[in-house]
Backbone as JSON, one array per atom type, in Angstrom:
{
  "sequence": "XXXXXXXXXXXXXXXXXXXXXXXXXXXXXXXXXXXXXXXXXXXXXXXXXXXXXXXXXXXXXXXXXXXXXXXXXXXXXXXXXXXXXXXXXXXXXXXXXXXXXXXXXXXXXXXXXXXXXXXXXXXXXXXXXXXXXXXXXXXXXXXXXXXXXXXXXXXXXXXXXXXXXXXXXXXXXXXXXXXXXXXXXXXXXXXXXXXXXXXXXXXXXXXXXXXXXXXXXXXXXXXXXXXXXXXXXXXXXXXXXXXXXXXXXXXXXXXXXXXXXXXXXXXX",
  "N": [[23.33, 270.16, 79.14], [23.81, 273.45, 78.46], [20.84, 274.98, 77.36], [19.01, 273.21, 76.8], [15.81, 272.57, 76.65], [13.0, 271.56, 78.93], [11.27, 269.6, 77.44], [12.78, 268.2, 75.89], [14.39, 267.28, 77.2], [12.9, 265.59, 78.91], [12.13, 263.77, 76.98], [14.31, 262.12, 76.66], [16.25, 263.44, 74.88], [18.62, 264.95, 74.67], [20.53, 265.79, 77.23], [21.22, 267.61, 80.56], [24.21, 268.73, 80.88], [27.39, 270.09, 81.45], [29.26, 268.98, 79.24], [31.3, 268.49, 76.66], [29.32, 267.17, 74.48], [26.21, 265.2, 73.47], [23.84, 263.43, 74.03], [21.93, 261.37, 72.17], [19.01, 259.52, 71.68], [20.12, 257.94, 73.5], [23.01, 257.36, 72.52], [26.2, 257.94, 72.61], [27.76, 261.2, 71.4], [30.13, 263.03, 69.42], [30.5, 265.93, 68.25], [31.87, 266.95, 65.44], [35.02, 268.42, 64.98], [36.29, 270.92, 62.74], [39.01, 270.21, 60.35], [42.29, 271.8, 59.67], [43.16, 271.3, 55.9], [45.5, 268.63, 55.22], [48.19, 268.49, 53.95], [50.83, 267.08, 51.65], [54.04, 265.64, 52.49], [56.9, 264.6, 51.07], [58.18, 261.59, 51.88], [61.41, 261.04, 53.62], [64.29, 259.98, 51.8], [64.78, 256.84, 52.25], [67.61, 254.95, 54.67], [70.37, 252.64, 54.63], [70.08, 250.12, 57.37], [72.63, 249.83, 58.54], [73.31, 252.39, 58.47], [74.58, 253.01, 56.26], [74.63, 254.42, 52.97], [71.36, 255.11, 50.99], [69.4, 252.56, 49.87], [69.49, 251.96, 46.03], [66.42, 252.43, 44.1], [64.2, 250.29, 43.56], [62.17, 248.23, 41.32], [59.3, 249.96, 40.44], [56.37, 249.13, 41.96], [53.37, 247.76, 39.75], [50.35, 249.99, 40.28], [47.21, 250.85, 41.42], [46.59, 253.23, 41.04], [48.05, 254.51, 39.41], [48.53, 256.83, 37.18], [46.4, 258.6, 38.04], [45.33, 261.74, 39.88], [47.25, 262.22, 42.96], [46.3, 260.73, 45.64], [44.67, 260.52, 49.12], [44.72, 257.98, 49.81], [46.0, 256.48, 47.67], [48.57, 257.52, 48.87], [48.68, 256.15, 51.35], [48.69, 253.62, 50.71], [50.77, 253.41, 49.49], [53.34, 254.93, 50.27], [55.02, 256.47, 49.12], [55.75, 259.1, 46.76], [52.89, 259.56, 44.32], [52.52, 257.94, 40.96], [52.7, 259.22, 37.86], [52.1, 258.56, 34.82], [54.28, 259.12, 32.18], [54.01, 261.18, 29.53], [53.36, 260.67, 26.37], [55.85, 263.08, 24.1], [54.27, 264.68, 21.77], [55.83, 265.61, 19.54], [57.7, 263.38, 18.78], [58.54, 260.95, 16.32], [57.37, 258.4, 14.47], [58.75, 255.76, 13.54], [59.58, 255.13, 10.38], [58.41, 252.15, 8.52], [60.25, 249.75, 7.02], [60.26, 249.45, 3.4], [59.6, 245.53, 2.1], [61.96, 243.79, 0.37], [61.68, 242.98, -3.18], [60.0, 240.33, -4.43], [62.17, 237.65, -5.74], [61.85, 237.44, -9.35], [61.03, 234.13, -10.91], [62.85, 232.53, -13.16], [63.02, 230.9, -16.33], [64.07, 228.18, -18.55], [65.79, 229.92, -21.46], [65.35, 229.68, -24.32], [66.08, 229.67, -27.83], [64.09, 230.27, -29.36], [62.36, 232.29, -28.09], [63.93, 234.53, -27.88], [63.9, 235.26, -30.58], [62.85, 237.38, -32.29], [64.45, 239.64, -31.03], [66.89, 238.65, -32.54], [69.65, 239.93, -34.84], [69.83, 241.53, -37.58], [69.75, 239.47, -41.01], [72.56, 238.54, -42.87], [74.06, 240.75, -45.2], [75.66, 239.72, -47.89], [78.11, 239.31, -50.46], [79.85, 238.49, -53.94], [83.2, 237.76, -55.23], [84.04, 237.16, -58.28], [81.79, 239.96, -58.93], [78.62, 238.83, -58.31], [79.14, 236.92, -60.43], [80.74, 233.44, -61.62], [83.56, 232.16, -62.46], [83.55, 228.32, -64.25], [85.14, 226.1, -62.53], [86.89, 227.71, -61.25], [88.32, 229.46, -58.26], [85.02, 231.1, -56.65], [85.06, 234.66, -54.56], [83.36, 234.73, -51.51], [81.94, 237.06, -49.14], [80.55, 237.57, -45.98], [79.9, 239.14, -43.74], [79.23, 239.97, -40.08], [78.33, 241.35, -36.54], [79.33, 241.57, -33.44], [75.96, 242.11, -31.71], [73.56, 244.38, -29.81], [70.8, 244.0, -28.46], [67.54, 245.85, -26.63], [64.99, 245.33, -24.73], [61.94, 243.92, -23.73], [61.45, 240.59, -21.32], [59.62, 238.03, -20.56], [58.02, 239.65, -19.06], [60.06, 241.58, -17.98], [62.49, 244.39, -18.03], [65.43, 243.41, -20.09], [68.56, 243.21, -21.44], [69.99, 241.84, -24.19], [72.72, 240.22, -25.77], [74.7, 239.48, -28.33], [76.69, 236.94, -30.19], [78.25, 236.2, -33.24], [79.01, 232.96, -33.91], [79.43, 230.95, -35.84], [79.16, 230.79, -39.42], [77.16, 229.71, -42.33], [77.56, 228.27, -45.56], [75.66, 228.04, -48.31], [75.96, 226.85, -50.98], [73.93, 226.72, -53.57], [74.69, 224.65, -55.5], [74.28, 222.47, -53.93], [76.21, 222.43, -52.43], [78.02, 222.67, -49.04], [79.31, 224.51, -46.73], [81.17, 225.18, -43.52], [82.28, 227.59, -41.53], [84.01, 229.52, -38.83], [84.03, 231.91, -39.82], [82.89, 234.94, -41.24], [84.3, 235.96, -43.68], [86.79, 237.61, -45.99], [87.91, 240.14, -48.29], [89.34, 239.51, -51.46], [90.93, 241.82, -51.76], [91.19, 242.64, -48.72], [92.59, 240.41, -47.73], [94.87, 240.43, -49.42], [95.01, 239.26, -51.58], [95.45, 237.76, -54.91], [93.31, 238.53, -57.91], [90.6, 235.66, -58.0], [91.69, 233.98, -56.4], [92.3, 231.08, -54.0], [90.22, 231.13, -50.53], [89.59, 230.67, -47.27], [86.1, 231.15, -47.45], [85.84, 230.37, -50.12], [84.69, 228.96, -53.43], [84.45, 227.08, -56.1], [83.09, 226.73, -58.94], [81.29, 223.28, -60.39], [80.0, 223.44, -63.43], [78.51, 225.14, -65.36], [75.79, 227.51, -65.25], [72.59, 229.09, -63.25], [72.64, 229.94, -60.05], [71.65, 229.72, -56.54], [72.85, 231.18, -53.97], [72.99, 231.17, -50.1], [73.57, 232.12, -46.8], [73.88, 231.65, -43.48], [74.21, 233.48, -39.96], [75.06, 231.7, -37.71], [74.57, 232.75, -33.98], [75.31, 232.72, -30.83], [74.0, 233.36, -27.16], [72.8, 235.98, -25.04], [71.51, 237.01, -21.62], [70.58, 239.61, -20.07], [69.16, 240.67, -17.04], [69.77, 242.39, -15.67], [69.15, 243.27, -12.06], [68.05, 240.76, -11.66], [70.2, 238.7, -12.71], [72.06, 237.02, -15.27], [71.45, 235.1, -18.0], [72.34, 232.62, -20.53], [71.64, 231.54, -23.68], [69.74, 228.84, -24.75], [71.25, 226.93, -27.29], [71.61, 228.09, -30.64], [70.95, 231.58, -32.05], [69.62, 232.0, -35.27], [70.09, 233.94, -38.22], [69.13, 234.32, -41.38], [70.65, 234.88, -44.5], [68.76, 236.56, -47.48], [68.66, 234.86, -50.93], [71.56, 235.32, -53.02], [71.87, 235.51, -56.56], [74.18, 233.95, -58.73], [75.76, 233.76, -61.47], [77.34, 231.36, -63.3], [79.83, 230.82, -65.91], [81.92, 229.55, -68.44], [84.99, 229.89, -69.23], [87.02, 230.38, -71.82], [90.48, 229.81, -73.47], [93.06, 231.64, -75.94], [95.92, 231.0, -78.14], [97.58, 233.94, -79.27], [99.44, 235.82, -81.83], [100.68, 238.47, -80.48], [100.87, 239.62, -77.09], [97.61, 241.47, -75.24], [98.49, 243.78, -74.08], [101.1, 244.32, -76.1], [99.41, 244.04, -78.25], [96.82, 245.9, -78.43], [94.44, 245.62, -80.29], [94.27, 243.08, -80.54], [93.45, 239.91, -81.14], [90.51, 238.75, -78.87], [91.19, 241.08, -77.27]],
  "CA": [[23.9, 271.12, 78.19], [22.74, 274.94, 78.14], [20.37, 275.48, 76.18], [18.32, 271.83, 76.47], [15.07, 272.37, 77.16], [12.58, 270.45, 79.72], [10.64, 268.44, 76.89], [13.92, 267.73, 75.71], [15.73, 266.66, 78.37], [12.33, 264.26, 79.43], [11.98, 262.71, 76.35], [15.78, 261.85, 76.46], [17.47, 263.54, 73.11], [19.61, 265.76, 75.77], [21.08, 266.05, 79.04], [21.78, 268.71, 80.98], [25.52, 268.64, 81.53], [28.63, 270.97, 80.83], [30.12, 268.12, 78.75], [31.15, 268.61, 74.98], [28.77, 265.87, 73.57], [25.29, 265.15, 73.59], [23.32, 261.69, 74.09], [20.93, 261.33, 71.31], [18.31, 258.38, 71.98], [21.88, 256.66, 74.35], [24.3, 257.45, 71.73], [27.01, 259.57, 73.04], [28.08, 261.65, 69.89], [30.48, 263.55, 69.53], [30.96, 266.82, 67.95], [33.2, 266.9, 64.38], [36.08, 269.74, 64.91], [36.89, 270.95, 61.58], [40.34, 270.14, 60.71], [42.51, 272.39, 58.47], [43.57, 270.52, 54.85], [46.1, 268.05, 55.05], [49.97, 268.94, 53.56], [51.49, 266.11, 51.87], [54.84, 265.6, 52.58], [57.08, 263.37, 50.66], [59.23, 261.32, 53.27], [63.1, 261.66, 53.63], [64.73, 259.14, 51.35], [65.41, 255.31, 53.73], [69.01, 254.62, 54.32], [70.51, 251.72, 55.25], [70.02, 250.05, 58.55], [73.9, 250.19, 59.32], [73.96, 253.87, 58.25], [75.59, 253.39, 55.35], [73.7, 255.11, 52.02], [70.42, 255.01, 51.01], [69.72, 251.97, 48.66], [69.01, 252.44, 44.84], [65.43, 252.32, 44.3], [64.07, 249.24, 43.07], [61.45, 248.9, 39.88], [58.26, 250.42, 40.93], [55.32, 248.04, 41.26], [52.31, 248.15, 39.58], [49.75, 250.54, 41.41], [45.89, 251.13, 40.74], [46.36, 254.54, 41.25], [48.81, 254.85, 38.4], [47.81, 257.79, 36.39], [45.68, 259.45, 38.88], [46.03, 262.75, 40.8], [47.89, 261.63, 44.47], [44.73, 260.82, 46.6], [45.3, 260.19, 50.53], [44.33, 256.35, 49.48], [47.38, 256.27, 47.32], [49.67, 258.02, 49.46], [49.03, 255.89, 52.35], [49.14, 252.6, 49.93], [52.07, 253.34, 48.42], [54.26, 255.13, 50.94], [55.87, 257.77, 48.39], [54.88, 260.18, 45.75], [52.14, 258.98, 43.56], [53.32, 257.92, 39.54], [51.93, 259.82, 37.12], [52.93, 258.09, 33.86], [54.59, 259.81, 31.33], [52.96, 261.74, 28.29], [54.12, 260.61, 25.32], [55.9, 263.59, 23.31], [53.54, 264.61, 20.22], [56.48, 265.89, 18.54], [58.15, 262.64, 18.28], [57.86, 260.55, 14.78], [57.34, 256.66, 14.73], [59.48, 255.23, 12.63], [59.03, 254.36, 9.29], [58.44, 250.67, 8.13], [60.91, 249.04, 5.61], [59.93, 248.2, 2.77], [59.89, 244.68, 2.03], [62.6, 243.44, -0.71], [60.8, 242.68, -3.7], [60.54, 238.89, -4.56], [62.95, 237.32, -7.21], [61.17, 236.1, -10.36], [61.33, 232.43, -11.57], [62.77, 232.76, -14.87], [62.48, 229.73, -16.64], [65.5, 228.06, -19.23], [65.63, 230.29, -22.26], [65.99, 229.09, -25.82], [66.49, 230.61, -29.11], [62.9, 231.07, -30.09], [62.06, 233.12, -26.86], [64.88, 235.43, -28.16], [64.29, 235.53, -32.23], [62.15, 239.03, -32.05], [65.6, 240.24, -31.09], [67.59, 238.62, -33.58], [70.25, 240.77, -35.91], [69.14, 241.21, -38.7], [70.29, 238.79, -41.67], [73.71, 239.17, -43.46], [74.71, 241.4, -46.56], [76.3, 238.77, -48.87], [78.95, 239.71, -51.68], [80.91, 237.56, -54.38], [83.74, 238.53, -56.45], [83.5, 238.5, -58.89], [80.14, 240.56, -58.13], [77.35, 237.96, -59.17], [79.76, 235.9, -61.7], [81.75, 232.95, -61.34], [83.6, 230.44, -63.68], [83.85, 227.62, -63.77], [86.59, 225.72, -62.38], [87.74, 228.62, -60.55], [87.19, 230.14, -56.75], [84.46, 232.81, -56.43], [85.01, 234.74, -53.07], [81.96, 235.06, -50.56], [81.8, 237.34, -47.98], [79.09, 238.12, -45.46], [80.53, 240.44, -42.56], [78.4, 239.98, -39.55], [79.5, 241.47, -36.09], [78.72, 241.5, -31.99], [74.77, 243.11, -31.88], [73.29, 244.0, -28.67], [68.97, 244.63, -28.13], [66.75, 245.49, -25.84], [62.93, 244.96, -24.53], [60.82, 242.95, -22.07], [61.54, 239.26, -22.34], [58.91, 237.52, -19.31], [57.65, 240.83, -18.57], [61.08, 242.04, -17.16], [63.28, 244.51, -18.89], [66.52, 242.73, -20.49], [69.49, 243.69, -22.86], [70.12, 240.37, -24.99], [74.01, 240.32, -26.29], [74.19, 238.52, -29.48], [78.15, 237.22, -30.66], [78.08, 235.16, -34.17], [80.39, 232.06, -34.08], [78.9, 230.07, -36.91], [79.09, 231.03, -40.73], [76.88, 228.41, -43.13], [77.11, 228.94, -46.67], [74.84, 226.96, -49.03], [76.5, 227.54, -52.81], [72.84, 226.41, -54.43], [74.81, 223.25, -56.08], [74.48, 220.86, -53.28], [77.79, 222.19, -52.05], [77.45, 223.06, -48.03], [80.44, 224.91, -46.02], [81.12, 225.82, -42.73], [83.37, 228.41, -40.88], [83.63, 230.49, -37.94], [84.24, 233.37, -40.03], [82.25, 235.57, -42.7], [85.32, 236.2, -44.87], [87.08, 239.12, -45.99], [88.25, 240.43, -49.97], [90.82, 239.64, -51.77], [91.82, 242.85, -51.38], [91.76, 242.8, -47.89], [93.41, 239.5, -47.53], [96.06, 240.44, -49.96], [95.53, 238.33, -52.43], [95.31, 238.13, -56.59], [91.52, 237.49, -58.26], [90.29, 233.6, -58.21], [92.38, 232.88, -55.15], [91.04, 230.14, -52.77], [90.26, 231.55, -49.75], [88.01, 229.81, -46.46], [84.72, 231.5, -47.9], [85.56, 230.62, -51.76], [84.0, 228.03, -53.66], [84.52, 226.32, -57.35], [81.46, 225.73, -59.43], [81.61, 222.41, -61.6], [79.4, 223.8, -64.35], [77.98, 226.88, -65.77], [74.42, 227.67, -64.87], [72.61, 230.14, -62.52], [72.52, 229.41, -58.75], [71.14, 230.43, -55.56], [73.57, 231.86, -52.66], [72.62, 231.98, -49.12], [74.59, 232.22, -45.77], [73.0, 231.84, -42.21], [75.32, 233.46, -39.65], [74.71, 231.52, -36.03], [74.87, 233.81, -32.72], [75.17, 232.65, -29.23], [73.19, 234.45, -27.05], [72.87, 236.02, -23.2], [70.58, 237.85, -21.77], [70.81, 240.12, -18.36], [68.18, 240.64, -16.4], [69.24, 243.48, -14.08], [69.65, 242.63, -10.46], [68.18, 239.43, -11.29], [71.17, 237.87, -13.07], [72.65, 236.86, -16.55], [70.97, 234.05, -18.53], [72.65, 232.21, -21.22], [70.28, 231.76, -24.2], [70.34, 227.33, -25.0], [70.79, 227.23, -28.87], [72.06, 229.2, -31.68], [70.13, 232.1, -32.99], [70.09, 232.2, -36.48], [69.76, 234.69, -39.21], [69.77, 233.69, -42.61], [70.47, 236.15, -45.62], [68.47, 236.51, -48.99], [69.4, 234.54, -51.6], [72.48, 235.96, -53.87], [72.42, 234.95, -57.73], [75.31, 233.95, -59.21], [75.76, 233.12, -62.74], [78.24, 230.29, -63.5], [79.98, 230.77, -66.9], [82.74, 229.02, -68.59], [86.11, 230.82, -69.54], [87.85, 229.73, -73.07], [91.62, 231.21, -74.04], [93.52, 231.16, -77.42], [96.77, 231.18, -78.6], [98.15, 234.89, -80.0], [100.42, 235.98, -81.45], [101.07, 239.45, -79.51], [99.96, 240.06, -75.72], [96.87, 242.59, -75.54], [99.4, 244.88, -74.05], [101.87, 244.74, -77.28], [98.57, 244.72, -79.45], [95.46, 246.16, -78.24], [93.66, 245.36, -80.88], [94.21, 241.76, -81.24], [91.49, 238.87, -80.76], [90.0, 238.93, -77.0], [91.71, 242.39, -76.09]],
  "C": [[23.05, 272.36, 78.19], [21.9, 274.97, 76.73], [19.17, 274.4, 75.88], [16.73, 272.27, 77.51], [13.89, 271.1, 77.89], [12.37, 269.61, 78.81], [12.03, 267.88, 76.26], [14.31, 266.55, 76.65], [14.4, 264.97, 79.46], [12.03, 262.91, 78.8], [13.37, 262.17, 75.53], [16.77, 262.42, 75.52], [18.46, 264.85, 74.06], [19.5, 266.01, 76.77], [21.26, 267.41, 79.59], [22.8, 268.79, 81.77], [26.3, 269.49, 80.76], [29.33, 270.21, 80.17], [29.7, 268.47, 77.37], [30.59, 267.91, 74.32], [27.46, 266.29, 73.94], [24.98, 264.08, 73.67], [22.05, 262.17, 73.31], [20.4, 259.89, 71.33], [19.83, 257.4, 72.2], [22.41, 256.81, 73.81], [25.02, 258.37, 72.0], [27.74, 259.95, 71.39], [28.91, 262.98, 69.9], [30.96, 264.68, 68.24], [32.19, 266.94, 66.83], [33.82, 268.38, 64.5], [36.64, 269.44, 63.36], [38.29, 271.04, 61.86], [41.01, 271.14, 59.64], [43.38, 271.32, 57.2], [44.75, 269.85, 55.47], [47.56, 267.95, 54.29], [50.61, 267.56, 53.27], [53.2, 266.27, 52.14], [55.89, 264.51, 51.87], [58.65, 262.82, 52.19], [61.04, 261.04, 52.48], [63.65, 260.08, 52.91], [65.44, 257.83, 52.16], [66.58, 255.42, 53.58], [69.11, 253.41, 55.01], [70.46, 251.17, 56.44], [71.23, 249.81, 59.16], [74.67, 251.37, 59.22], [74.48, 254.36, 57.18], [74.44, 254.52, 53.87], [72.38, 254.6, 51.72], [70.45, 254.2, 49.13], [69.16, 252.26, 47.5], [67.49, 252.04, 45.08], [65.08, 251.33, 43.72], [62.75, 249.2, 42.01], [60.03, 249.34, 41.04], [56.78, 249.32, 40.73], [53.96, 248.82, 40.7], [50.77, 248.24, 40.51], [48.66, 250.44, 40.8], [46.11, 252.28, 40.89], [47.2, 255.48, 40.4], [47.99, 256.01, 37.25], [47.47, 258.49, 36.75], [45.96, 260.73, 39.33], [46.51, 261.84, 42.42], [46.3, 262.44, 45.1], [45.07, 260.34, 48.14], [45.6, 259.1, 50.7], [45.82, 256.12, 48.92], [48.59, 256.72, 47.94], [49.64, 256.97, 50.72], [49.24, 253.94, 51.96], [50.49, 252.1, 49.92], [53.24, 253.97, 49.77], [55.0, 256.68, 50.23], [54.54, 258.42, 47.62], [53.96, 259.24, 44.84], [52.78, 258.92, 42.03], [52.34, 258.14, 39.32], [52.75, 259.16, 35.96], [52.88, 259.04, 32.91], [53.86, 260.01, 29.79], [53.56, 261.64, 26.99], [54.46, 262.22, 24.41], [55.32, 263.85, 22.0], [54.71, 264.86, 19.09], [57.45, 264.56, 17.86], [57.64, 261.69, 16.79], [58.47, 259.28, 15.05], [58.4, 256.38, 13.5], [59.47, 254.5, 11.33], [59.39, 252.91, 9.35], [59.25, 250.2, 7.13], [60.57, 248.77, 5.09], [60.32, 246.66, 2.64], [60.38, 244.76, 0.48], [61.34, 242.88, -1.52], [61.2, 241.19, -4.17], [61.23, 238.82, -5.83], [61.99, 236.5, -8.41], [61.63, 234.85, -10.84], [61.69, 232.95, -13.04], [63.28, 231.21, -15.3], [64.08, 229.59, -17.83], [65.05, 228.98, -20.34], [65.97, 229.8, -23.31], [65.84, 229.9, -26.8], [65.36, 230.58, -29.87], [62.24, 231.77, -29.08], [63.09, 234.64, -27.49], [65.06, 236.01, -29.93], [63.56, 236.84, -32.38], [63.26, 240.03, -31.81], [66.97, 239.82, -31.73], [68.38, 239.96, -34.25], [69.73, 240.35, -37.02], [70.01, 240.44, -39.96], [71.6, 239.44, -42.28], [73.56, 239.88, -44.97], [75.62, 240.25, -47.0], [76.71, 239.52, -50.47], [79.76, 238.58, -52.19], [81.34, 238.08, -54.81], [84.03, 237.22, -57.38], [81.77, 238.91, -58.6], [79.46, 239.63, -58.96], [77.9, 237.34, -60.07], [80.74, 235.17, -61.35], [82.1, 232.47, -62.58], [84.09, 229.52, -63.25], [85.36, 226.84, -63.66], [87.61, 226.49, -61.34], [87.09, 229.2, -59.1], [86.59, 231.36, -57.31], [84.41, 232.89, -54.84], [83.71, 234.92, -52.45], [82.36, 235.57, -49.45], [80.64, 237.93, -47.11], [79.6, 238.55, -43.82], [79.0, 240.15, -41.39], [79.42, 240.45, -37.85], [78.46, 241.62, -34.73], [76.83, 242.34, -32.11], [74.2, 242.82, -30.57], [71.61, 244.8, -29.11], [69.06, 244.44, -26.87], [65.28, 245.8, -25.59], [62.95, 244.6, -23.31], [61.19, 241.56, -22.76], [60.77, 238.76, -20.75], [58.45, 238.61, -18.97], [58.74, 241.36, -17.15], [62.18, 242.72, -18.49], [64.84, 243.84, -19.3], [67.43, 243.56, -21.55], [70.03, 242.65, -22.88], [71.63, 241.15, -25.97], [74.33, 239.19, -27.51], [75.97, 238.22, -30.14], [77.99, 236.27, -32.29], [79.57, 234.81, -33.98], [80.46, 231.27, -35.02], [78.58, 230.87, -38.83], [78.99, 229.74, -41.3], [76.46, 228.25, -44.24], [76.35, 227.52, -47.51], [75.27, 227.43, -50.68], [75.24, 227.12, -53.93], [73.36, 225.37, -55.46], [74.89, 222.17, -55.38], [75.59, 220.78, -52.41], [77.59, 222.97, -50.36], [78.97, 223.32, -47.18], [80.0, 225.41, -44.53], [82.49, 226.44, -41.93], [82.62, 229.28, -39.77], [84.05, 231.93, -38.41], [83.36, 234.36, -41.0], [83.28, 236.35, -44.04], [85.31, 237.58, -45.12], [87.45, 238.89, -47.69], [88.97, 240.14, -50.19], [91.22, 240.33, -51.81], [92.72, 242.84, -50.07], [92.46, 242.02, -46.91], [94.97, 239.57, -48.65], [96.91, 239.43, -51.44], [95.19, 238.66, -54.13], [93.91, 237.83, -56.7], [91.97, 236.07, -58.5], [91.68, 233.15, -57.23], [91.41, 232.51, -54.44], [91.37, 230.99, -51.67], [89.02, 230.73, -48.92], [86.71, 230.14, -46.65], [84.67, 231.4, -49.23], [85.2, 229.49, -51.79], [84.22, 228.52, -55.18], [83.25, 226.16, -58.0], [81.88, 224.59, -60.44], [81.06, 222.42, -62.94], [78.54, 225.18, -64.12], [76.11, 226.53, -65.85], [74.05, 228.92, -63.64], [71.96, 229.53, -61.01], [72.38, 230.6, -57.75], [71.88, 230.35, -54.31], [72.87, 231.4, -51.64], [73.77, 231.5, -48.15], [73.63, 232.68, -44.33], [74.39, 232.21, -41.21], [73.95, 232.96, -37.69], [75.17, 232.42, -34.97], [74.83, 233.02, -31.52], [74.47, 234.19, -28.05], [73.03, 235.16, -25.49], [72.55, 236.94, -23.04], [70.91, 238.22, -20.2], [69.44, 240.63, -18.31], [68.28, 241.91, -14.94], [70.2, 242.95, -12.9], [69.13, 241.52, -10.56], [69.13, 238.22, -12.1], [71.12, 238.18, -14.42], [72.09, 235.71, -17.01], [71.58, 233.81, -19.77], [71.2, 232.0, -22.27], [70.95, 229.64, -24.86], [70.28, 227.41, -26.72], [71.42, 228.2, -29.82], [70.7, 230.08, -31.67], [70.6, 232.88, -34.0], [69.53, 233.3, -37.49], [70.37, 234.26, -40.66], [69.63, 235.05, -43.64], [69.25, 235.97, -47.08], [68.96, 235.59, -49.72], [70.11, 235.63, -52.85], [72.04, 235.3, -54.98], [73.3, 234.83, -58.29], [74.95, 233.06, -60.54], [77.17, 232.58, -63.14], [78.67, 230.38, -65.18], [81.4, 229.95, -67.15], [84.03, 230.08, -69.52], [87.22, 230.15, -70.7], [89.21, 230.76, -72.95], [91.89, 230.96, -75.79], [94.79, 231.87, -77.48], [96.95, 232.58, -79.3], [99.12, 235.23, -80.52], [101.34, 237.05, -80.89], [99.9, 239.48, -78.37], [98.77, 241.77, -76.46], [97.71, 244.11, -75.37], [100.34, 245.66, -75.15], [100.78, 244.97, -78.47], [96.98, 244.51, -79.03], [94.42, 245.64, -79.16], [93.76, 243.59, -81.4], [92.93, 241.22, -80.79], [91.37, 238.71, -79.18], [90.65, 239.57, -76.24], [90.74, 243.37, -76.26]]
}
């Protein structure tokens, strides 16, 4: 090779020949020609081997080079373009979570001292005659009581408790004990004369002063919302005051003109 001088060329690290190489201690070596970069190309889509179209593509397997920039390694791996996996959209929005339904409470049987805090309140009680009977004869009783609806917390859940009275239970303070499903109306507004019997009157057998009362029973049912309707087991009762009534006895006597023809006679 030009250029190889003697001590060279005696202590072997070059020859002196017109050949593109050199022998370095016996190694022929040859000379790296720079190459210019490399151009990928992607190749022409396969078609069938009887000509016909080129088949769908089939799933893509999983590569190590997934993600990557396309490196010569993966191109000569893989055969095609390198996958770059897709970038999730930031603008997209995950999807909210459902709430979960909320659980149903246990509600337990209800009875009619769970429910007396919402009781109606006791009856108004009237006789006619007002506070006086006699004896022998009906005095009317009436005690008017009518649908009443509350509401609150009953279990720590709000409720509206519906209250109907079906039970009227009068106690006449002689021992004498009635019952009806009604609280009676007036002789007015039954149409009748004073000291008619009527289903809320009552007789006394002697004159003295006695103690009234009248409990009116309710049936009871309680809603709960979306978690149902509950019956209530039991009456609930409200009882009234006691009334006084004074029991007297009623004498007549023979006249001989009505009070009408003579006002002034005896007991006009």
């Amino acid at each position: 090779m030009a250029g190889c001088s003697p001590e060279d060329s005696l202590i072997g690290i070059c020859t002196d020949n017109e050949q593109d190489h050199v022998d370095i201690e016996g190694e022929r070596r040859v000379p790296r020609v720079p190459q210019p970069p490399q151009q990928f190309i992607e190749p022409p889509p396969s078609r069938h081997q009887n000509g016909g179209p080129p088949l769908a593509p089939g799933p893509e397997p999983p590569s190590r080079y997934e993600g990557l920039e396309c490196t010569i390694e993966a191109w000569q791996e893989r055969g095609d373009r390198c996958i770059v996996p897709k970038t999730p959209r930031t603008d997209e929005v995950e999807p909210e979570e459902e709430e979960a339904a909320p659980e149903a409470p246990v509600i337990p049987t209800i009875t009619e001292r769970d429910v007396l805090t919402f009781a109606p309140a006791p009856p108004q009680v009237t006789t006619e005659p007002n506070g006086v009977a006699v004896v022998g004869m009906p005095m009317n009783v009436v005690a008017p009581a009518q649908q009443h609806v509350s509401g609150g917390s009953l279990f720590e859940l709000p409720v509206t408790i519906t209250f109907t009275p079906t039970r009227f239970s009068y106690d006449f303070g002689d021992g004498t004990h009635e019952t009806t499903d009604s609280g009676g109306s007036t002789w007015q507004q039954l149409g009748l004369p004073q000291f008619s019997a009527t289903p809320t009157s009552h007789a006394y057998g002697a004159r003295g002063q006695y103690l009234l009362t009248v409990s009116v029973g309710y049936t009871a049912v309680v809603d709960f919302g979306e978690w149902g309707v509950y019956p209530v087991e039991g009456l609930v009762t409200s009882t009234s005051t006691g009334s006084s009534v004074r029991v007297v006895e009623a004498h007549t006597a023979l006249v001989e003109k009505s009070c009408a023809e003579n006002p002034a006679g005896p007991g006009c």
